[in-house]
N, C-alpha and C positions, 0 to 999 in steps of 0.2 A: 722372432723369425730367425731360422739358421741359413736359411739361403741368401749367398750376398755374391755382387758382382764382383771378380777379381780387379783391383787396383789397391786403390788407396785400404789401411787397415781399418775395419769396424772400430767406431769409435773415437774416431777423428773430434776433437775438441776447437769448434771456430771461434775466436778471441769474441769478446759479446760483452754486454751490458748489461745494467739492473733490468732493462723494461723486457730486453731477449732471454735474460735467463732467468727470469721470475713473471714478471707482468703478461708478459704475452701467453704463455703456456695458460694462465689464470684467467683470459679473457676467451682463449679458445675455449674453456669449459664451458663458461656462464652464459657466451653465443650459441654454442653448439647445442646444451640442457633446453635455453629457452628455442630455439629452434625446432628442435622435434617436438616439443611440448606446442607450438603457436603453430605448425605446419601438418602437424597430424591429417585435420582434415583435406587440406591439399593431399597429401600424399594417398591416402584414401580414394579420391577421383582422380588422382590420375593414375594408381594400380586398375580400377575399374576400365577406364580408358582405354588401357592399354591391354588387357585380356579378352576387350571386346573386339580391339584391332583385328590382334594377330594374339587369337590364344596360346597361350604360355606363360614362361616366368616372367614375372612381373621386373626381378632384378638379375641384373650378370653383372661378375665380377672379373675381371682382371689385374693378373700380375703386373704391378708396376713397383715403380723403383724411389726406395724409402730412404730416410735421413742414413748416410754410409755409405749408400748402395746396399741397405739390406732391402728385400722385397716383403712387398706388403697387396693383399687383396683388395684392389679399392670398391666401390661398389656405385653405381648406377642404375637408374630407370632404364630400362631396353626399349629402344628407341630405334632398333634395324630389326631385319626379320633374322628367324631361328636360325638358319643356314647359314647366314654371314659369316666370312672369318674373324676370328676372337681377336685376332694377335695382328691384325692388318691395320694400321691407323687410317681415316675416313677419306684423308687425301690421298692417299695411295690404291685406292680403290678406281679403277679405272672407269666406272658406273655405279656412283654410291648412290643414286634414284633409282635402282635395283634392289634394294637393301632396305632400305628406308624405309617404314611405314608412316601411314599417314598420321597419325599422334606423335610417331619418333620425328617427324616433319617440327612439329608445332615445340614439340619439348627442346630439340636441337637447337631451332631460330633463339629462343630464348632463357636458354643454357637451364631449362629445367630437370634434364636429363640427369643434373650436378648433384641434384637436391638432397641424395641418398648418403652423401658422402658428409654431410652432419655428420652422420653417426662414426667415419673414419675420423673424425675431428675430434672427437668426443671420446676415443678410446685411445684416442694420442698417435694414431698412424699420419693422422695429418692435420696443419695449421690453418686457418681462417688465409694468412695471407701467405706466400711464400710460391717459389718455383714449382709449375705444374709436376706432376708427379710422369718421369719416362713411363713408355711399355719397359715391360722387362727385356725386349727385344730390339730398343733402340739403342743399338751399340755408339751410333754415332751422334748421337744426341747427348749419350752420357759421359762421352769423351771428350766431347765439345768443353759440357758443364763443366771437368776435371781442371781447366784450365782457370775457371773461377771462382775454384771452389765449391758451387754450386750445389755439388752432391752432400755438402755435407750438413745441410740445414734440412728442417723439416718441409716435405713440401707442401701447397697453398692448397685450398680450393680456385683461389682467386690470386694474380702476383702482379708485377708490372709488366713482364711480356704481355698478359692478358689485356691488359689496358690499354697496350702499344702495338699491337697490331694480329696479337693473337694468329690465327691458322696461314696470315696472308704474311708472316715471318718463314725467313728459311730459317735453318736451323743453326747455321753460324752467328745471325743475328740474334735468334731466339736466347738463346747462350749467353750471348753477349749483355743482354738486360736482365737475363738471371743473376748475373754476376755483379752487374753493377747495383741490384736489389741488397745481394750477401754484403757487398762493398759497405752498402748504405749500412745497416745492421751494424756493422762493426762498429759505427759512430754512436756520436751520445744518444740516450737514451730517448730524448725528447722528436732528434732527429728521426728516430725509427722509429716512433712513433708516427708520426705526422705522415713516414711515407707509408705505413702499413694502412690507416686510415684513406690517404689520401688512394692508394688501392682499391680501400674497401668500397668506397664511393663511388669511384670511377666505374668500377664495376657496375654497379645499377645504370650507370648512362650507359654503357657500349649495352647491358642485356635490352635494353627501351631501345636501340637506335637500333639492334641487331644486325650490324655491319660486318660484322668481321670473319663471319664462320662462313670457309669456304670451302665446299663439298665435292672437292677435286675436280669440277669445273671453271672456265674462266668468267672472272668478274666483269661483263660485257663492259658496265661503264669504267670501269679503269683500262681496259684493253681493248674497247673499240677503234678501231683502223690501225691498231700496231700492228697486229700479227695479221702480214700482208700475205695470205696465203696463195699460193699459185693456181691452184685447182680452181679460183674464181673468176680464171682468166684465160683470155686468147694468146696463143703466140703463132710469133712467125719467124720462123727457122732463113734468117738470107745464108743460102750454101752457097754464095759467089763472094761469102767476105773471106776477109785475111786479118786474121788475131794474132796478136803477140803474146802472148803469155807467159808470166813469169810464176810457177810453182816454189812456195816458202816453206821449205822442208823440205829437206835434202832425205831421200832412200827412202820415204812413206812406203805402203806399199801402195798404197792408193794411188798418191802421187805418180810414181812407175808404173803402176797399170794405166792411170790416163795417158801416159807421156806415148806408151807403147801403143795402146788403143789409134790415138788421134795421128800418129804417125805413117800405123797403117791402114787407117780407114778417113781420112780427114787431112792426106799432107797438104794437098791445096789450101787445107784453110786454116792450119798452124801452125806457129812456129813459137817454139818451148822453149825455153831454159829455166834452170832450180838452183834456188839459191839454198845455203845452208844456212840453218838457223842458231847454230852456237857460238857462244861471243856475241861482239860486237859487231861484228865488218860490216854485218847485213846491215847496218844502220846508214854506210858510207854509199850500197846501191844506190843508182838511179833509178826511182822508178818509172820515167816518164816517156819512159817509150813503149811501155807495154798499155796493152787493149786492158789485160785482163790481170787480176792479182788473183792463184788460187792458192789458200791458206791450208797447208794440211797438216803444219805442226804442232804437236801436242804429246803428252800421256794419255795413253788408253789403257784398260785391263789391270785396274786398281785392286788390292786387296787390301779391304777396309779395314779388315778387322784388326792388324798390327801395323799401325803406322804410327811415322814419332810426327810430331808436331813440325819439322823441318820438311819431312815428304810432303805434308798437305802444304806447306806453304809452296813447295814447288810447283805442285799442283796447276793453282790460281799463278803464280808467275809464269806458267808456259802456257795451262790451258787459256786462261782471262788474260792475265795482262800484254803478252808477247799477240797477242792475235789481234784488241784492239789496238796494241801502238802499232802493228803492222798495218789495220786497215787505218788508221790516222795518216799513218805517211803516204798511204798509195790514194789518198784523197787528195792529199796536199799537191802533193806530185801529178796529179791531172790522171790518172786510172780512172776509167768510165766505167769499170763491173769488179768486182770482188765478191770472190765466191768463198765461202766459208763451210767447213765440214762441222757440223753440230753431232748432235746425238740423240736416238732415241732414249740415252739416259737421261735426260733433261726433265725425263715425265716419268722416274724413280718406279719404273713398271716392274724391273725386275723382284720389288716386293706384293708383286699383288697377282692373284691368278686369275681373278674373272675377266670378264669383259675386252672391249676395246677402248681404243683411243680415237676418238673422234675430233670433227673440228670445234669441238667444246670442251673438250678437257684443256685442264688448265698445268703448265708446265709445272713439276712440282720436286724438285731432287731431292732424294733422301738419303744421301751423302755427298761427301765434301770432293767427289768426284765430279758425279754427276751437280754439283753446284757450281764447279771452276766452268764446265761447260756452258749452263745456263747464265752464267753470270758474261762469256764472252758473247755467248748467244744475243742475248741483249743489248751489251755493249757495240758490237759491230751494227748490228738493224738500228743502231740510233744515229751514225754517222750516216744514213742516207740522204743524202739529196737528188735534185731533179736531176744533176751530172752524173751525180756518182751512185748506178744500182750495188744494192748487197744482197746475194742471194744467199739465203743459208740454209743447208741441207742438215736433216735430220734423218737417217737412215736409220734402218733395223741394224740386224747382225747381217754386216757385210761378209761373203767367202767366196774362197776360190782358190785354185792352185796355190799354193804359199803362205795362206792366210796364214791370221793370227786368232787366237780366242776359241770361241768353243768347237768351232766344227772340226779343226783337227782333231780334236777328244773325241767325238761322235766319229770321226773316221776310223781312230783306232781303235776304238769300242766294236763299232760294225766287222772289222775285220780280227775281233779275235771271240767276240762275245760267242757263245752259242745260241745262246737265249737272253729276249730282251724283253721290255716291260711292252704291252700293246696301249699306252696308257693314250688317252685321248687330251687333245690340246691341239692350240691354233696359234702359228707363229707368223711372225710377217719377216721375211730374207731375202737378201737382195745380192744377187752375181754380181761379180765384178762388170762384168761385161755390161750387163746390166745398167750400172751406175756409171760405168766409161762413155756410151754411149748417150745418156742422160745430160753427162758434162760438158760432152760436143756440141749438143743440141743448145742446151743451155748458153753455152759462153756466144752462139753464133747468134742468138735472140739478143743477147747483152744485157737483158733483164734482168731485176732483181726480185724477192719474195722469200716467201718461206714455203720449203717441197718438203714431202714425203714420199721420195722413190721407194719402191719394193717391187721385188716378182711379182707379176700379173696373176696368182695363186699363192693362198698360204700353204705354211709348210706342218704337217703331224710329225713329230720326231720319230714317234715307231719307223711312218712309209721313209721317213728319208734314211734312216740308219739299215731300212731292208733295201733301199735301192743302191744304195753304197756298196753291199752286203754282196748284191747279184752283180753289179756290174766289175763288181772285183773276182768275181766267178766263187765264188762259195754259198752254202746256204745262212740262213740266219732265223732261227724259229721267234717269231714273236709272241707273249704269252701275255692272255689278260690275269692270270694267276697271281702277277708278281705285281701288278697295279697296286694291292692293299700298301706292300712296303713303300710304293712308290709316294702313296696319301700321308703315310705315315713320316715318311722324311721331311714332308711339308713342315712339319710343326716339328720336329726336332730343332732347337738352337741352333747357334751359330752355323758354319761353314755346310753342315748335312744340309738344313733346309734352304740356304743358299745356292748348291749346286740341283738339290732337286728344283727350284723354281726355275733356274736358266735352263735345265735340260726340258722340264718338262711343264713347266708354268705357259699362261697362255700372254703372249705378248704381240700383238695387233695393231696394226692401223686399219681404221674404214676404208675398204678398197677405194673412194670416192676421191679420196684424199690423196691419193698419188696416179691418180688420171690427171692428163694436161693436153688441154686441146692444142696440138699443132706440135705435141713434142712424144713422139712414136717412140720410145724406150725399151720399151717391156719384150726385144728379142730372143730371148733364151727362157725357156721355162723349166724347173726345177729337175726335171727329170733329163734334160738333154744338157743340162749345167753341172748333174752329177757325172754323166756318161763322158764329159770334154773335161772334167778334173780326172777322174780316175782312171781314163782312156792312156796307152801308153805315150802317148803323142802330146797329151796334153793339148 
């Protein structure tokens, strides 16, 4: 193969043994020969199987990422329908029982769908045991492995991540037992023996228990009653209380939009002050005279793709660690609500264009972004008790006068573009005002949960870049012409099909899901929230 991902050089040599650099290569044959030769007739019914499903190719294959980072075609039983996207891994798929056929059901539960990749075994693209093999697309998977070496073995059909918790790992952890697998390798020969076998094994219990494969929804029995969702519930708004509230993040915009919000709409019933979050001193606060702890500090607006190993670490210490030790102390300290700003990147949507998000998909990050998030996400909802609520909000793409992130770009696009793609897609967006209002409500309930605020309508990126367009007084042609490039960017690598999925990818929540009985929010609709940003008055 000449195709290989930039980092490390092709042909990287990991320090090894008799049994890795002789033995094992020698058993991957004699497995793999007798393999296809003992499975024939399996493989036979279930081509038949599967043509019957959903006629078509019986096999598809994908680019994934071989010993070096050179790519290699792996090959599988087709086990989703025809349409599906190739290059989308199955948890990132916002509806993968859209997808899914009824025989890819049965091959999936019990990892039959593998079976084809014998023959990747068998012509030396890959080993019986060893690290699953990336898409060729998962940049932060195989950035992860760099750190353990990881890329530079052959990879498994079957490894110890597999055995250790397979699809219900993130991807730092995933990484993490890859590495410790290479580790093991490195030692005597007898030792890698025993864990390659003891793999091997393990494997047939996890495919017989079929526990692990998690189809990007939530695994009810591990997640029943955690995720306290709001929309299953009543509230009651007391507008005769008086909150104290203390904002942790100093110059958010968030932060400054509520402070300004609740001051003009809500003085009787706040009083604010913002502490800043760098250094130490915040640690010297009192927090025990505020009602309310609202946490909005963090990194947002990460680019994945060129990070050193110190930005991600900062990552997780501003986004994870600084926000539960901050709701640790406003526990300790007698705080009766703590509101937390999360992220609809927690559910790694920016890689998938179908579907929505329901209240069954299961959070799933697909980078080390959107993981420091999930990982606070968590972290804060487990300090709850009967005293202390934690509510934590997961919004869309926040905007509004000053924002940050992608809608300026659509604003200056609207006001210079001539012509723009008419491309169809469904987003879920939420005003500032919007969300200000939301937090009023919220802190005066004192209650805690998991929301999903959005506009009371989703947003098409065509109408909103044409309402942008006229309310700045110009025209702005929209053209279905230019849709093909728009498809086509999808699947271009890096950064290309990165920016076509945020502008034009479909990214949703179930309108149900940010209904709340007794908290009235939803006052500005998309079109009178473009006309109050772009208006000269603001």
């Amino acid at each position: 193969m000449e195709e290989n991902i930039k980092g490390r050089d092709v042909g990287t040599v990991v320090p090894t043994n008799v049994y890795v650099s002789c033995l094992k290569r020698g058993l991957d044959i004699l497995l793999s020969l007798a393999g296809l030769i003992v499975l024939s007739p399996l493989y036979l019914l279930i081509s038949l199987a599967i043509v019957l499903d959903d006629p078509g190719p019986v096999f598809f294959t994908q680019k994934r990422v071989g010993r070096n980072k050179v790519f290699f075609n792996l090959h599988k039983f087709r086990s989703m329908k025809q349409f599906t996207p190739s290059d989308v891994p199955t948890h990132l798929l916002d509806n993968p029982d859209h997808y899914i056929t009824r025989v890819g059901r049965v091959l999936r539960k019990y990892s039959l769908d593998e079976l084809p990749q014998v023959w990747d075994i068998f012509v030396g693209n890959m080993s019986v045991v060893g690290p699953r093999p990336a898409l060729w697309n998962q940049e932060d998977l195989v950035a992860e492995r760099d750190k353990y070496g990881a890329n530079d073995v052959i990879p498994g059909l079957t490894g110890w991540a597999q055995i250790n918790g397979r699809d219900k790992l993130d991807i730092p952890a995933k990484a993490k037992l890859d590495g410790d697998y290479v580790a093991a390798m490195k030692k005597g020969a007898f030792s890698a023996l025993l864990l390659d076998l003891r793999c091997f094994f393990g494997t047939f219990l996890r495919v017989f228990r079929a526990s692990s494969v998690v189809e990007g929804r939530m695994d009810s029995a591990r997640e029943a009653g955690f995720e306290d969702y709001g929309f299953k519930r009543t509230f009651t708004v007391d507008r005769t209380a008086r909150k104290k509230v203390l904002i942790t993040g100093a110059h958010s915009y968030i932060g400054t939009a509520f402070e300004a919000w609740a001051r003009e709409h809500y003085a009787d019933n706040f009083e604010i002050d913002t502490l800043d979050m760098h250094g130490d001193a915040w640690r010297e606060r009192d927090f025990s005279p505020y009602d309310v702890v609202f946490h909005v500090a963090g990194i947002a607006h990460a680019d994945i793709t060129r990070v050193s190993e110190e930005t991600k670490a900062l990552y997780y210490a501003v986004n994870t660690d600084l926000a539960i030790e901050t709701a640790q102390k406003a526990r300790s300290e007698g705080v009766r609500q703590f509101v937390f700003m999360s992220s609809m990147i927690v559910y790694g949507a920016s890689a998938a264009r179908e579907g929505r998000i329901t209240k069954d998909t299961f959070p799933w990050p697909a980078n080390f972004y959107g993981n420091s998030k999930w990982q606070s996400d968590k972290g804060v909802r487990a300090l709850q008790t009967e005293g202390f609520r934690v509510a934590v909000l997961r919004p869309p793409m926040i905007y509004g006068r000053g924002s940050k992130g992608n809608f300026p770009l659509l604003t200056r696009l609207a006001k210079r573009l001539p012509v723009f793609p008419d491309f169809d897609n469904e987003r879920s967006m939420l005003y500032i005002d919007n969300l200000t209002e939301f937090l009023c409500l919220l802190m005066l309930t004192g209650e805690g949960g998991v929301f999903f605020p959005q506009n009371a309508e989703y947003t098409r990126t065509a109408d909103m870049v044409r309402m942008i367009a006229q309310v700045s007084g110009r025209k702005l042609l929209t053209s279905r012409l230019l849709n093909p490039a728009v498809s086509l960017a999808f699947h271009i690598p890096g950064k290309i099909s990165g920016l076509a999925r945020k502008a034009f990818g479909n990214r949703a929540y179930d309108q149900e899901m940010s209904r709340y009985d007794g908290l009235d929010y939803q006052k500005v609709s998309l079109e009178q929230s473009i006309q109050a940003i772009e208006s000269p008055a603001g």
